[in-house]
N, C-alpha and C positions, 0 to 999 in steps of 0.2 A: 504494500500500500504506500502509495507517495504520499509524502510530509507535508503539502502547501496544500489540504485539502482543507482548512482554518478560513480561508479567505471565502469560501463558498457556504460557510455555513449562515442559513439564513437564521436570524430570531424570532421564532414564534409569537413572540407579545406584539411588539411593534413592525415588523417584516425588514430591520436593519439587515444588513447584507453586508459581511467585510470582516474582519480581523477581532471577531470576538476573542474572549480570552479561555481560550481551552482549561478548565479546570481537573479532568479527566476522562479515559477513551480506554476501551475495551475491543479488543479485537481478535475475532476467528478464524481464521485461518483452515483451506484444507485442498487440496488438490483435484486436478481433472483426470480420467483416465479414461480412455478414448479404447472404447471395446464396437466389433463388428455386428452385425447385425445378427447375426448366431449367436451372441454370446461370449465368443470367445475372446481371451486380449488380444488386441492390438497391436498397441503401443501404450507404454507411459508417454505424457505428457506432462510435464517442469513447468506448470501452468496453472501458477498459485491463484486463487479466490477467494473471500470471506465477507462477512460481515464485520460491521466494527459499528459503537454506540458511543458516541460523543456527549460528554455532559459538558457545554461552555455558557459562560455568562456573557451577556451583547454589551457591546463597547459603547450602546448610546443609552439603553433604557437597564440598565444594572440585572435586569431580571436572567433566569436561566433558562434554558434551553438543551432538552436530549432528544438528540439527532441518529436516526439508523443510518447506516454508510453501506450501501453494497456497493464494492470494488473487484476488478479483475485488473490481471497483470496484464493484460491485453490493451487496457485502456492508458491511451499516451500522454495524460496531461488527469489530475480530479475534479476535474470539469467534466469530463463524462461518467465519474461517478453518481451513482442513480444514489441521492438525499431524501430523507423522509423522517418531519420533524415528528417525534413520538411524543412529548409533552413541550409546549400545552396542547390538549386534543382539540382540533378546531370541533365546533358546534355548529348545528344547521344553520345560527346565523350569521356565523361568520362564514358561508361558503358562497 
């Protein structure tokens, strides 16, 4: 998982976008293995993936924010990391 993926989390309170302050991140880890349509191996594949959960506080409104992260080593920049803020839950009216 690359490191500058900080700059793309968004704040669920206020929707700030930028350099919150990461206060801690948990992250899973676990591999691809590329089997054929019978079944049988393939190949391995060295073609890490995981989850990862971001707990940071927003640089404009103090409040905190825990963020899902799904990553793949595939992906060339954490901008194409797929973000999903898990607290606060939005509510039907906020959607």
């Amino acid at each position: 998982m690359l490191r500058d993926y900080s700059k793309y989390l968004t704040c669920g309170h206020c929707g700030y976008r930028g350099l919150g302050k990461v206060l801690t991140s948990y992250c899973e880890r676990d591999g691809e293995t590329v089997k054929s349509p019978c079944g049988y191996l393939a190949r391995e594949v060295s073609m890490p993936w995981g989850t990862a959960y971001v707990l940071s506080e927003c640089g404009s409104c103090d409040k905190l924010t825990l963020t899902e992260i799904f990553w793949h080593d595939r992906c060339t920049s954490a901008q194409e990391y797929t973000y999903t803020v898990l607290y606060p839950q939005k509510t039907a009216a906020d959607k």
